[in-house]
C-alpha positions in Angstrom: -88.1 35.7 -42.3 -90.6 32.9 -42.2 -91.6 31.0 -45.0 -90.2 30.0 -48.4 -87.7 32.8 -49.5 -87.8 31.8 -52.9 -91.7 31.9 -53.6 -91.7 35.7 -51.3 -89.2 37.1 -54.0 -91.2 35.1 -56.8 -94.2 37.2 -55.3 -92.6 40.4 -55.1 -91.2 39.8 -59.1 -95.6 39.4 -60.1 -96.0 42.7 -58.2 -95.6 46.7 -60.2 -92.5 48.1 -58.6 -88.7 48.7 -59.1 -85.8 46.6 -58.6 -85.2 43.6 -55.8 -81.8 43.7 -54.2 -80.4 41.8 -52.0 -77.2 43.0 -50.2 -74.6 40.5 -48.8 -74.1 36.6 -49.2 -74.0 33.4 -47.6 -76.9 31.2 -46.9 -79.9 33.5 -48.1 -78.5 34.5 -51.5 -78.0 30.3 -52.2 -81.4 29.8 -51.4 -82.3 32.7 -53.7 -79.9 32.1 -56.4 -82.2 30.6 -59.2 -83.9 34.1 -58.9 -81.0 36.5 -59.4 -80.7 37.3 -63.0 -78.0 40.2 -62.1 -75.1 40.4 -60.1 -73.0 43.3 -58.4 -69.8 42.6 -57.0 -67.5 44.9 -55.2 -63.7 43.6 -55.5 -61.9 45.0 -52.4 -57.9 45.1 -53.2 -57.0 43.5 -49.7 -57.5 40.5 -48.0 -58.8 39.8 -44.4 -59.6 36.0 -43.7 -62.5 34.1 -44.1 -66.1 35.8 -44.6 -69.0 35.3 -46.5 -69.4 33.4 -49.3 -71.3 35.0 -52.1 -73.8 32.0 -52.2 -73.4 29.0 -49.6 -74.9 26.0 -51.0 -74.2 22.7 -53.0 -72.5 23.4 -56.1 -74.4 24.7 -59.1 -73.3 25.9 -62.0 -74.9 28.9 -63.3 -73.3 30.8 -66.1 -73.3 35.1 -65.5 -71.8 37.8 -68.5 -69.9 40.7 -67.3 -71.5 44.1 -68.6 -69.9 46.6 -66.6 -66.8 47.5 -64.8 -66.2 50.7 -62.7 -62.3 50.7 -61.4 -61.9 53.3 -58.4 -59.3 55.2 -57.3 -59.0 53.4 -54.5 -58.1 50.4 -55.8 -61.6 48.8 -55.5 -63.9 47.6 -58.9 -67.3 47.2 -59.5 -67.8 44.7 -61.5 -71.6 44.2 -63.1 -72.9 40.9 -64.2 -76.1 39.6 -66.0 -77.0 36.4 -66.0 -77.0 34.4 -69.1 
């Protein structure tokens, strides 16, 4: 994507339309993080090394409230965050 990411998703926000979702992490969701006012966060019960970071970026406190969780049988849980 060329550009500023931030002022394209500020764009998108001014525009009629549904929800913006971003799916993964890493270096794209820090850039974007002042605009994310909801977080969705699959907890997988197993580990595998290193991988993504949620956000990759200096550290910046930002305070999120958990609304919903959604335990499977699996194991795994959904865990649903607004921010605030």
């Amino acid at each position: 994507m060329a550009g500023d990411p931030v002022a394209f998703v500020r764009e998108l926000k001014r525009q009629p339309g549904g929800d913006i979702w971003l799916c993964g992490g890493g270096q794209l969701a820090g850039q974007l993080l002042p605009e994310v006012d909801e977080l969705v966060v699959r907890l997988n019960p197993f580990l595998v090394g290193s991988g993504v970071p949620i956000v990759d970026r200096e550290f910046d406190s930002r305070r999120f409230r958990l609304v919903e969780t959604r335990p499977f049988d699996s194991g795994v849980v959904v865990l649903r965050y607004l921010a605030g």
